[in-house]
N, CA, C and O atoms as CSV, one atom per row, in Angstrom:
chain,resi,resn,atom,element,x,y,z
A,1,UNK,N,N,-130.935,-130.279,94.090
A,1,UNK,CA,C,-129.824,-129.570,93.499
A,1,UNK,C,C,-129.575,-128.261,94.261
A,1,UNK,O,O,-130.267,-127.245,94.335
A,2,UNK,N,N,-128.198,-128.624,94.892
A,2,UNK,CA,C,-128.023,-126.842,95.088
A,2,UNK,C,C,-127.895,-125.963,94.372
A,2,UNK,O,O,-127.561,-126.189,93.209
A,3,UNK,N,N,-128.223,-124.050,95.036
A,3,UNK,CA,C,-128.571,-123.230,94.254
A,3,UNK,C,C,-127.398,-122.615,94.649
A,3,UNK,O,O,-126.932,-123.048,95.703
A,4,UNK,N,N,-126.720,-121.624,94.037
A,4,UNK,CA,C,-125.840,-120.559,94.522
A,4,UNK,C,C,-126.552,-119.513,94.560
A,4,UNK,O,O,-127.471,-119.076,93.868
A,5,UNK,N,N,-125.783,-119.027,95.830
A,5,UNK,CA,C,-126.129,-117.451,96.122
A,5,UNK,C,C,-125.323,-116.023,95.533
A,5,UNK,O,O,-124.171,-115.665,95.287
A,6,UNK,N,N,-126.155,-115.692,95.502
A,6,UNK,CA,C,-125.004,-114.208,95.130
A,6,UNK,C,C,-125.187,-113.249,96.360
A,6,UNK,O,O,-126.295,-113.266,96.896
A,7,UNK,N,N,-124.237,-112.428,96.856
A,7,UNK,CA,C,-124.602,-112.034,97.625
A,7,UNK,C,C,-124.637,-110.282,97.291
A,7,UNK,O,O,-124.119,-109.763,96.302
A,8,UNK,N,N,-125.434,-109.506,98.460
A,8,UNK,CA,C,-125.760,-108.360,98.042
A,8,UNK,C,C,-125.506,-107.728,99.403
A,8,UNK,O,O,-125.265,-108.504,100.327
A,9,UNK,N,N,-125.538,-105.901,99.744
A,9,UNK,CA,C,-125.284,-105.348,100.718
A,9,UNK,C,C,-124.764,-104.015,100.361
A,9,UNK,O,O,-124.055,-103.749,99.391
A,10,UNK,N,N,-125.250,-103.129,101.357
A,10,UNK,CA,C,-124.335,-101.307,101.142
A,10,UNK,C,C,-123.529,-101.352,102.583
A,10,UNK,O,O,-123.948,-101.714,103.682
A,11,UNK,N,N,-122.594,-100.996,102.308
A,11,UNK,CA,C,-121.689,-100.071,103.275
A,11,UNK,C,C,-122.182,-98.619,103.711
A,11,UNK,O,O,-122.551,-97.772,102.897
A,12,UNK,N,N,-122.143,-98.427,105.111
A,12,UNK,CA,C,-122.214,-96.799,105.619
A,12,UNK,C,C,-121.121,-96.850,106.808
A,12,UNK,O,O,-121.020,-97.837,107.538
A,13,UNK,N,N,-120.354,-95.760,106.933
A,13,UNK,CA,C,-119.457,-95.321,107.890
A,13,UNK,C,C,-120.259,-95.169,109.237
A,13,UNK,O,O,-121.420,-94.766,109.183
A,14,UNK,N,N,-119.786,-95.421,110.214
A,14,UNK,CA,C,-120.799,-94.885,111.112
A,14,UNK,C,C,-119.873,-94.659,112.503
A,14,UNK,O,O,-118.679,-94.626,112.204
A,15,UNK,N,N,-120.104,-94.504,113.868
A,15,UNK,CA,C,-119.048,-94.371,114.953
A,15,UNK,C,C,-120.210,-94.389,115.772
A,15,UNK,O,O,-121.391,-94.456,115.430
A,16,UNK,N,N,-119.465,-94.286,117.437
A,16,UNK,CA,C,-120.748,-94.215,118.420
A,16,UNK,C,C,-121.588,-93.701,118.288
A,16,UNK,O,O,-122.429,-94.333,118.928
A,17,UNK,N,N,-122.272,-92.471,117.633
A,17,UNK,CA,C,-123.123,-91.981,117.695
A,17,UNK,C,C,-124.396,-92.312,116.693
A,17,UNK,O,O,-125.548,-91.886,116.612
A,18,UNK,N,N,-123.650,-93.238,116.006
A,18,UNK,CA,C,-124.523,-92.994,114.976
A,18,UNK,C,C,-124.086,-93.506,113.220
A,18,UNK,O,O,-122.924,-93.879,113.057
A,19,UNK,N,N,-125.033,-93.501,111.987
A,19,UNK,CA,C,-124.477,-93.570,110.732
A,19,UNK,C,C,-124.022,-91.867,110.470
A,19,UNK,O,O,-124.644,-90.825,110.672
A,20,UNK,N,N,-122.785,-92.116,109.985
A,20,UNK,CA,C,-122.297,-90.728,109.549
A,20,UNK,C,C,-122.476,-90.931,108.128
A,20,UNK,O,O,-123.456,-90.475,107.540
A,21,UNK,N,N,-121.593,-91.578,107.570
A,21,UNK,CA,C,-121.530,-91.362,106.098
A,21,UNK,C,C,-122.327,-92.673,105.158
A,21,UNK,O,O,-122.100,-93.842,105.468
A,22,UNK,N,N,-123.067,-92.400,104.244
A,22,UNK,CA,C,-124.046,-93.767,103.464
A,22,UNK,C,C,-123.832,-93.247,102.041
A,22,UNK,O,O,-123.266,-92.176,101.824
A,23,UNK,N,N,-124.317,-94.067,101.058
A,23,UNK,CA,C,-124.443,-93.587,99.797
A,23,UNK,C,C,-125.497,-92.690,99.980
A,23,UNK,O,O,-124.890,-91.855,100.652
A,24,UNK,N,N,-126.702,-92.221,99.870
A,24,UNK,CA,C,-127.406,-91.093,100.643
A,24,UNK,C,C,-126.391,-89.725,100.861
A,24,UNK,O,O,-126.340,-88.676,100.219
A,25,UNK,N,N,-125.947,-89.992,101.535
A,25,UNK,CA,C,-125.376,-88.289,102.059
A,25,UNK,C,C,-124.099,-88.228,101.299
A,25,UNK,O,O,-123.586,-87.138,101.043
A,26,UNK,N,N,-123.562,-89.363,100.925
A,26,UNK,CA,C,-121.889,-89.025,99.695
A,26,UNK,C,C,-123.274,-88.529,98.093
A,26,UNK,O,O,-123.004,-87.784,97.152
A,27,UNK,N,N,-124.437,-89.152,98.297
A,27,UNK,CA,C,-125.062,-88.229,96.960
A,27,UNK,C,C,-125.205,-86.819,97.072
A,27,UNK,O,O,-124.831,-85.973,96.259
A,28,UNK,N,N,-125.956,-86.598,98.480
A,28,UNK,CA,C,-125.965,-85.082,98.750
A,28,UNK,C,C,-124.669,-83.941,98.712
A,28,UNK,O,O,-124.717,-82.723,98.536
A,29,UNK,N,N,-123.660,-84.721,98.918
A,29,UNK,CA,C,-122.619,-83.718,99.335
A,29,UNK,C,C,-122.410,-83.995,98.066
A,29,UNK,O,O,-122.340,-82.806,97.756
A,30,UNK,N,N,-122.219,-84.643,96.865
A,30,UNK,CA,C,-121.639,-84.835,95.475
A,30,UNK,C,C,-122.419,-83.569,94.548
A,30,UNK,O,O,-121.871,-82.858,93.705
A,31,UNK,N,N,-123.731,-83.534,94.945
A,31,UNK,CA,C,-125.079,-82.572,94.143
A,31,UNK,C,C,-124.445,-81.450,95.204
A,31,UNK,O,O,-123.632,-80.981,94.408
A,32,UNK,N,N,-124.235,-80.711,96.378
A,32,UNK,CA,C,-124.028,-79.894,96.729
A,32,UNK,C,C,-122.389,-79.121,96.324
A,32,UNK,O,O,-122.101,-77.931,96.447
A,33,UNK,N,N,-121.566,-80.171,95.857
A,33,UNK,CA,C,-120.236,-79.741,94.890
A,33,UNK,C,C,-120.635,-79.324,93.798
A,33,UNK,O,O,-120.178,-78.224,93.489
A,34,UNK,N,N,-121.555,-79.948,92.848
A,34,UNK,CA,C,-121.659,-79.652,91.869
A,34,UNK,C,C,-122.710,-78.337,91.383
A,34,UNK,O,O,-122.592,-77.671,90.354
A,35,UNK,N,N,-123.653,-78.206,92.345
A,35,UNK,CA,C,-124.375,-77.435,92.148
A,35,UNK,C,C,-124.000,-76.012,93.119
A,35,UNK,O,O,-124.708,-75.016,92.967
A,36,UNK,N,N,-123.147,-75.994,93.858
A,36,UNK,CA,C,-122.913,-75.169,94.843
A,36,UNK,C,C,-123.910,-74.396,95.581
A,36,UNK,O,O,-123.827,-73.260,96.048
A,37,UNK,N,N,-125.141,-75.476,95.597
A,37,UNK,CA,C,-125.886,-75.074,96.252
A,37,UNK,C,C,-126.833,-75.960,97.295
A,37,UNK,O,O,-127.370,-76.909,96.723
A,38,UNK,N,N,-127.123,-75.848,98.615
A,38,UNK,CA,C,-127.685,-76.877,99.192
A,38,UNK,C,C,-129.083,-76.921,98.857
A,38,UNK,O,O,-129.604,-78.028,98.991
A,39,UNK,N,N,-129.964,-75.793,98.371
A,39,UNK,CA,C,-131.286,-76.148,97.871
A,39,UNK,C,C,-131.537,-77.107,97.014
A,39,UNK,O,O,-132.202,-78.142,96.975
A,40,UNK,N,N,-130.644,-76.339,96.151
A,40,UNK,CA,C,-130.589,-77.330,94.440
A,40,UNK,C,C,-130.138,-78.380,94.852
A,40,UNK,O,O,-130.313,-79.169,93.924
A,41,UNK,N,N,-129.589,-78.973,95.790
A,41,UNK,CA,C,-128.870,-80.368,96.072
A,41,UNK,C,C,-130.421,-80.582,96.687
A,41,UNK,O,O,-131.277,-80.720,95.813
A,42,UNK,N,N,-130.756,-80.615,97.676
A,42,UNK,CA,C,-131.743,-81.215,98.282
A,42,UNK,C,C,-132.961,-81.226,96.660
A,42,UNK,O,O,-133.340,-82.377,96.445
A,43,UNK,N,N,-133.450,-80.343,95.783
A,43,UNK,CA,C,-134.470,-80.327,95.156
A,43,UNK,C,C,-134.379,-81.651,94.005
A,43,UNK,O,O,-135.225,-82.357,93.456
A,44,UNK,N,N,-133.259,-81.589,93.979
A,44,UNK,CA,C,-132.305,-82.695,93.324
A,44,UNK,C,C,-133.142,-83.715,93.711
A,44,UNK,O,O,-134.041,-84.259,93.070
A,45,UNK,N,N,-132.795,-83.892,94.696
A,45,UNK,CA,C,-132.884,-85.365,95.159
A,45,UNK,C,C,-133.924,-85.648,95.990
A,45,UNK,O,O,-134.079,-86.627,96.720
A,46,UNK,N,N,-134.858,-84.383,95.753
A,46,UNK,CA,C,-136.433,-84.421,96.165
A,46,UNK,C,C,-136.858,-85.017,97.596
A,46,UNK,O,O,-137.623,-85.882,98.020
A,47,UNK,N,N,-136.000,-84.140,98.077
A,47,UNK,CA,C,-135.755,-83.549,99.709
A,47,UNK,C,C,-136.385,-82.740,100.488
A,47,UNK,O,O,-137.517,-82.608,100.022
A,48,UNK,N,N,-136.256,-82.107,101.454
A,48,UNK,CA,C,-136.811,-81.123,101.751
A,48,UNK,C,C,-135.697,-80.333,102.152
A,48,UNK,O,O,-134.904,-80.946,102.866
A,49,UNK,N,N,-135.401,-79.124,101.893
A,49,UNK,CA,C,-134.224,-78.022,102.659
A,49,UNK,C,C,-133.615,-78.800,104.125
A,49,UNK,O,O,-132.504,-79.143,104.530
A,50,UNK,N,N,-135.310,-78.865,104.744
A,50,UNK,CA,C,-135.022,-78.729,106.172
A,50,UNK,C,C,-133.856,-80.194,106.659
A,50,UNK,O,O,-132.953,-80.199,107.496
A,51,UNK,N,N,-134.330,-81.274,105.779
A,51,UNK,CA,C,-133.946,-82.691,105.752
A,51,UNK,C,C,-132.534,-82.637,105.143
A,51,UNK,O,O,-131.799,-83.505,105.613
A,52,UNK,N,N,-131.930,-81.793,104.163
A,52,UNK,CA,C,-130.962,-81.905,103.715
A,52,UNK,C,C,-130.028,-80.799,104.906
A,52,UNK,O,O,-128.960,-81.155,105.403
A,53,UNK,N,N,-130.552,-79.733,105.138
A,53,UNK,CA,C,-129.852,-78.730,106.031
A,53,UNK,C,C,-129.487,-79.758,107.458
A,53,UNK,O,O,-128.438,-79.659,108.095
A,54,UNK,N,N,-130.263,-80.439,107.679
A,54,UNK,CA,C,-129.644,-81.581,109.324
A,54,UNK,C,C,-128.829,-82.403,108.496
A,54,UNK,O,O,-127.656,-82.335,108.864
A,55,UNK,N,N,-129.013,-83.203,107.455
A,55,UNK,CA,C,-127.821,-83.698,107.351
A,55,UNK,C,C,-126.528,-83.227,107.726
A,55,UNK,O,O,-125.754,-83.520,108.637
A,56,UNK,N,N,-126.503,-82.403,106.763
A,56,UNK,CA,C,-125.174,-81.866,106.730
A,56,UNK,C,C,-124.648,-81.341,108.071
A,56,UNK,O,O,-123.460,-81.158,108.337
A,57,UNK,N,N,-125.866,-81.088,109.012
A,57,UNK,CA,C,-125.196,-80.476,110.081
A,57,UNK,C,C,-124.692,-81.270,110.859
A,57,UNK,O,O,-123.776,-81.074,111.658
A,58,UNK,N,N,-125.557,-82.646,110.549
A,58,UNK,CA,C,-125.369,-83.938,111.503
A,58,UNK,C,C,-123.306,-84.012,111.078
A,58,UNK,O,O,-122.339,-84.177,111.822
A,59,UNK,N,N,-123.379,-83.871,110.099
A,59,UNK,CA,C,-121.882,-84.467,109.441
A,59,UNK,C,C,-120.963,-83.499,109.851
A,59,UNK,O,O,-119.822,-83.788,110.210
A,60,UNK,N,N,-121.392,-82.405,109.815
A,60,UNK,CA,C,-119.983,-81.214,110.317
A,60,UNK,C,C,-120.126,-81.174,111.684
A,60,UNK,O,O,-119.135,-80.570,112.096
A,61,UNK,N,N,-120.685,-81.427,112.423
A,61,UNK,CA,C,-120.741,-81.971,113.759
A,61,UNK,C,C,-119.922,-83.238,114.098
A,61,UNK,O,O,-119.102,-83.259,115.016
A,62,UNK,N,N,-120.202,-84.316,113.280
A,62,UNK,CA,C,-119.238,-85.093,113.960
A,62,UNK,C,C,-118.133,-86.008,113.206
A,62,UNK,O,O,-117.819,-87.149,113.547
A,63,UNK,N,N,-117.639,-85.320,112.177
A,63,UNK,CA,C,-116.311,-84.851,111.520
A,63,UNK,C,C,-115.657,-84.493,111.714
A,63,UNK,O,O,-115.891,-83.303,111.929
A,64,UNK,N,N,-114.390,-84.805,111.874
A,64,UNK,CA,C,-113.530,-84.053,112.414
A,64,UNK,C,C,-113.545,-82.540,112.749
A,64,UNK,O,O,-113.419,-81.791,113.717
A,65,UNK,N,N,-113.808,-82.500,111.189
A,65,UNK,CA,C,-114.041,-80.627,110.967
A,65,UNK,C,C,-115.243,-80.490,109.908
A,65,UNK,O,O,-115.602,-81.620,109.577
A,66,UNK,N,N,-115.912,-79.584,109.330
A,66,UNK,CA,C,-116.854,-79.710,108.926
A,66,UNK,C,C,-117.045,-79.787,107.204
A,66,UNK,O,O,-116.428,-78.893,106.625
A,67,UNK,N,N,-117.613,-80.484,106.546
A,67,UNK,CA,C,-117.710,-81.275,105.068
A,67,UNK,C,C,-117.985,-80.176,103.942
A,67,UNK,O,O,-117.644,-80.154,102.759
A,68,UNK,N,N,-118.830,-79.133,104.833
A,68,UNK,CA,C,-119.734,-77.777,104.308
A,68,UNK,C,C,-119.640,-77.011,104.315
A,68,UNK,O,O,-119.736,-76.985,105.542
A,69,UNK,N,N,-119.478,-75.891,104.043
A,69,UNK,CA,C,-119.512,-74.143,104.213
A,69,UNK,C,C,-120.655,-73.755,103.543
A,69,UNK,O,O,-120.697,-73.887,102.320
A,70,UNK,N,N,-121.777,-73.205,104.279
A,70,UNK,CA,C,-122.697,-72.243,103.791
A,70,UNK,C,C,-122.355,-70.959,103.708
A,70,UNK,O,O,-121.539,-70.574,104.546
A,71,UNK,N,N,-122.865,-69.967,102.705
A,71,UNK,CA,C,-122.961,-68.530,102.425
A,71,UNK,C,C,-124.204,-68.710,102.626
A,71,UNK,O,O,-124.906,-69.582,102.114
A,72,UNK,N,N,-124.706,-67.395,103.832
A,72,UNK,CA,C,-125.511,-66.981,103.272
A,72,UNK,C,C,-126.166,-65.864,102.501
A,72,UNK,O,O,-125.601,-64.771,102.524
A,73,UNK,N,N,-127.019,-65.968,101.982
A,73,UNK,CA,C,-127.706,-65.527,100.932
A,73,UNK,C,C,-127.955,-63.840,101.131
A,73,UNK,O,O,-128.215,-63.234,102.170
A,74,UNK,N,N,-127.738,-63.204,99.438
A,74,UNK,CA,C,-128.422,-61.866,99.754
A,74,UNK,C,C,-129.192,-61.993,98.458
A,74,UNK,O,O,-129.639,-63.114,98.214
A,75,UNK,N,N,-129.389,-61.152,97.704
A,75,UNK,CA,C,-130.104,-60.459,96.390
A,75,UNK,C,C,-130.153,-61.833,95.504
A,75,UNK,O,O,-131.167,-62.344,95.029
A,76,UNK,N,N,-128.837,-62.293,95.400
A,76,UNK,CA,C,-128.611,-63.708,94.568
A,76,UNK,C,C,-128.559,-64.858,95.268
A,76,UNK,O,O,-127.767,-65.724,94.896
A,77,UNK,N,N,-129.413,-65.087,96.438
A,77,UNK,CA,C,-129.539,-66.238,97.063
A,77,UNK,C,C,-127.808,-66.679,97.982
A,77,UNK,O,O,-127.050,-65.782,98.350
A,78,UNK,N,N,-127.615,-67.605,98.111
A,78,UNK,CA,C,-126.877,-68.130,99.263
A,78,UNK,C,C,-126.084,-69.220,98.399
A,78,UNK,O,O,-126.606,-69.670,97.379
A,79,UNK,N,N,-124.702,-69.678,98.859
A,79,UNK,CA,C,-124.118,-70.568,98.337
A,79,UNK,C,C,-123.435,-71.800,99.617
A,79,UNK,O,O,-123.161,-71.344,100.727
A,80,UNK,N,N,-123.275,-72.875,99.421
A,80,UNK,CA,C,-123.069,-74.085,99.514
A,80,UNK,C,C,-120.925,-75.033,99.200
A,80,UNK,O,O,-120.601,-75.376,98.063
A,81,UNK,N,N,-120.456,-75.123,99.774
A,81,UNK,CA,C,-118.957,-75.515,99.049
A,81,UNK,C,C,-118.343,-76.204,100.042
A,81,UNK,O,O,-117.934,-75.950,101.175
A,82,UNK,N,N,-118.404,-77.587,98.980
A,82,UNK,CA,C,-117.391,-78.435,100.109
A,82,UNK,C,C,-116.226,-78.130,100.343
A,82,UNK,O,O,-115.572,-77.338,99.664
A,83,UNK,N,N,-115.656,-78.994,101.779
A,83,UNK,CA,C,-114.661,-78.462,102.265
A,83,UNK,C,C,-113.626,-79.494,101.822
A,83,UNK,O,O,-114.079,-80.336,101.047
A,84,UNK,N,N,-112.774,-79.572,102.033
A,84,UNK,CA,C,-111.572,-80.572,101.819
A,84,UNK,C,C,-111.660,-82.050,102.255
A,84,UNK,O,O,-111.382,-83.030,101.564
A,85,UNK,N,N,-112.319,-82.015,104.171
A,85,UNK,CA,C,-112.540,-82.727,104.235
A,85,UNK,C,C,-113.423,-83.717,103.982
A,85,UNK,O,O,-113.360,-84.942,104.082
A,86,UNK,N,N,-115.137,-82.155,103.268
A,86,UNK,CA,C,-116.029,-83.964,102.507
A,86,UNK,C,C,-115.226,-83.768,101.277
A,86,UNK,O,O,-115.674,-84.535,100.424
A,87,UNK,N,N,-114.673,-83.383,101.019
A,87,UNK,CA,C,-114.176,-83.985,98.911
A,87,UNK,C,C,-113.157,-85.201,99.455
A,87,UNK,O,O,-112.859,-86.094,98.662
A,88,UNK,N,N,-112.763,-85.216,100.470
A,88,UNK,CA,C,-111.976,-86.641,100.938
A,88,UNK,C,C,-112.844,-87.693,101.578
A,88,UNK,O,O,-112.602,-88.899,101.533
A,89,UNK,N,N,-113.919,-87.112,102.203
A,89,UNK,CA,C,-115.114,-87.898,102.381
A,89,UNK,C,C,-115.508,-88.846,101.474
A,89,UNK,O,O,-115.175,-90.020,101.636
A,90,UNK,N,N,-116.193,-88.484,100.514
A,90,UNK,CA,C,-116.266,-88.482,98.826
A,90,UNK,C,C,-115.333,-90.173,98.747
A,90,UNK,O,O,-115.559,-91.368,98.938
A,91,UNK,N,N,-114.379,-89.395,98.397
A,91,UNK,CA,C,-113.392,-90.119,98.153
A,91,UNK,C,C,-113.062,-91.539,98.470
A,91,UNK,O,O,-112.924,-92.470,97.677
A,92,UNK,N,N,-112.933,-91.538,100.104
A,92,UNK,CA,C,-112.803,-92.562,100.772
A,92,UNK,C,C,-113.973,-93.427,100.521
A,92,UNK,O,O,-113.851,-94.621,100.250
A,93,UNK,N,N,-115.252,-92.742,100.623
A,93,UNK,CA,C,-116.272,-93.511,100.548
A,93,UNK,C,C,-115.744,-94.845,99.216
A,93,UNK,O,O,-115.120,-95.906,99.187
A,94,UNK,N,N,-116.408,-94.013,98.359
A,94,UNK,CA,C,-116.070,-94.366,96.681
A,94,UNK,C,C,-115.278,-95.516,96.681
A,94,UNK,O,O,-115.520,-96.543,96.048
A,95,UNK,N,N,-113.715,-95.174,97.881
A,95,UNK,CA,C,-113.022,-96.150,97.710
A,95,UNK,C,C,-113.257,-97.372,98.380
A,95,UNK,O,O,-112.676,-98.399,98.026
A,96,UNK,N,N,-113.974,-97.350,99.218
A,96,UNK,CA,C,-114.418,-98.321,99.988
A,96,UNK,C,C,-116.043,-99.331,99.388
A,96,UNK,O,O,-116.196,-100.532,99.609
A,97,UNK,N,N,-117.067,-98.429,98.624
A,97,UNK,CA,C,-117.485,-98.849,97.934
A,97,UNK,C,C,-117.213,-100.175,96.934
A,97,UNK,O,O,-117.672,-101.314,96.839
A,98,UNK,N,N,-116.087,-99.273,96.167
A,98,UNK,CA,C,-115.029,-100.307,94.665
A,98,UNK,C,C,-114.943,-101.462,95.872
A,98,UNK,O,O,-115.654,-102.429,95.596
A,99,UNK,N,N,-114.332,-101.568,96.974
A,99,UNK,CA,C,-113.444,-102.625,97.620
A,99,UNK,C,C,-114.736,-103.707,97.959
A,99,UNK,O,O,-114.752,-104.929,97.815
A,100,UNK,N,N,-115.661,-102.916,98.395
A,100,UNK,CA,C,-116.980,-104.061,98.832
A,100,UNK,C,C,-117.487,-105.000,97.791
A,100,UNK,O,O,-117.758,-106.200,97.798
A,101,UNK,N,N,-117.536,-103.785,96.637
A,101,UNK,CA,C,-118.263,-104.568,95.244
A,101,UNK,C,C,-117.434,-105.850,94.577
A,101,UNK,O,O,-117.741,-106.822,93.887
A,102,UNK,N,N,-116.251,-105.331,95.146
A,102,UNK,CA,C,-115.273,-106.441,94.090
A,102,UNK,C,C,-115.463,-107.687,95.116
A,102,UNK,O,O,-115.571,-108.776,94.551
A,103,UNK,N,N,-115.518,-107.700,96.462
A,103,UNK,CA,C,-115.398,-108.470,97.885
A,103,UNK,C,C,-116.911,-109.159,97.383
A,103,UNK,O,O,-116.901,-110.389,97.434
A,104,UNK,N,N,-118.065,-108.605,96.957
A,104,UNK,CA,C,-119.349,-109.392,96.786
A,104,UNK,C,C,-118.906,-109.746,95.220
A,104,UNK,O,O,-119.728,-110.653,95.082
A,105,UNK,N,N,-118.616,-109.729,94.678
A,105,UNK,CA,C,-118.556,-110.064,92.844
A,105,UNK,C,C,-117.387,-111.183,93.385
A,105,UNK,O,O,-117.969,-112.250,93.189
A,106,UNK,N,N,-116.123,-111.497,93.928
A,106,UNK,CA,C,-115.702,-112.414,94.228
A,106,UNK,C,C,-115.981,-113.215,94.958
A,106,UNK,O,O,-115.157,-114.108,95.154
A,107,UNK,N,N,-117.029,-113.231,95.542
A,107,UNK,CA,C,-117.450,-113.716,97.081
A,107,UNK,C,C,-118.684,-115.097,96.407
A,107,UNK,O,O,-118.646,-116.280,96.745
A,108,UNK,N,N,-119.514,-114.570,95.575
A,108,UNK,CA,C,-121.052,-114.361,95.169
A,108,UNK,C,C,-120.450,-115.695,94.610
A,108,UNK,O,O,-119.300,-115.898,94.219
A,109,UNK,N,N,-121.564,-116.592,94.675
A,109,UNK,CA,C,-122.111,-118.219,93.773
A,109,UNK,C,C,-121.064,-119.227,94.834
A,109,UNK,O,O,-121.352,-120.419,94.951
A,110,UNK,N,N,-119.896,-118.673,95.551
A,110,UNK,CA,C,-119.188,-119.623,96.849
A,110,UNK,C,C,-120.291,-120.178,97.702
A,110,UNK,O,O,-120.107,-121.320,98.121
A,111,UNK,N,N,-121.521,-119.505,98.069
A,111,UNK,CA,C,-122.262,-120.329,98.827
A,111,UNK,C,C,-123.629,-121.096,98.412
A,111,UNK,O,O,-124.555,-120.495,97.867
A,112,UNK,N,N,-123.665,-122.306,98.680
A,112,UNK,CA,C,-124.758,-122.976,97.941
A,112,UNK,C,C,-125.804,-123.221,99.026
A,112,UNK,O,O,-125.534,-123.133,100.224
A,113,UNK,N,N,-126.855,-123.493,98.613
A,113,UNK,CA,C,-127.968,-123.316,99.487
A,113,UNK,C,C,-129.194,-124.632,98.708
A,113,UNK,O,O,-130.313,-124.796,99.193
């Protein structure tokens, strides 16, 4: 008796150089909107500064323009604020996400094995 498959998989953006955008770093930049802060985003998500600080640099590097704006810090620490282009980052992702999930939820039990 054949079995059906369902099928499974993540999407990440990526270009010559490399993965740019994954669910991973659309979490970081989502905790760094909300928290307006890149520590608290990285502690979040039980990171290290140093690991969350290359991300982001990796991404405003090869972004058009850059996802991030750091302040830095005096008496009251340092602040963190996305830019236009990751809140469209964000976005696109998300939307491309919905499009995959529905592409595997329609796709899934078509192949028998």
């Amino acid at each position: 008796m054949d079995k059906a498959v369902n099928l499974n998989g993540r999407i990440w953006f990526e270009t010559a150089d490399g993965k740019l955008l994954g669910h991973g770093r659309v979490e970081l930049l989502e905790r760094i909107r909300d928290s307006g802060s890149l520590r608290q985003a990285a502690m979040q998500m039980k990171m290290s500064y140093r690991q969350a600080w290359d991300m982001v640099g990796y991404m405003n590097e090869h972004f058009s323009s850059p996802v991030v704006i750091s302040h830095r810090g005096g008496k009251g620490g340092g602040s963190a604020e996305l830019t236009p282009k990751g809140l469209q980052a964000i976005e696109q992702f998300k939307l491309f996400q919905q499009k995959f999930n529905s592409f595997l939820e329609e796709n899934s039990g078509l192949i028998k094995i």
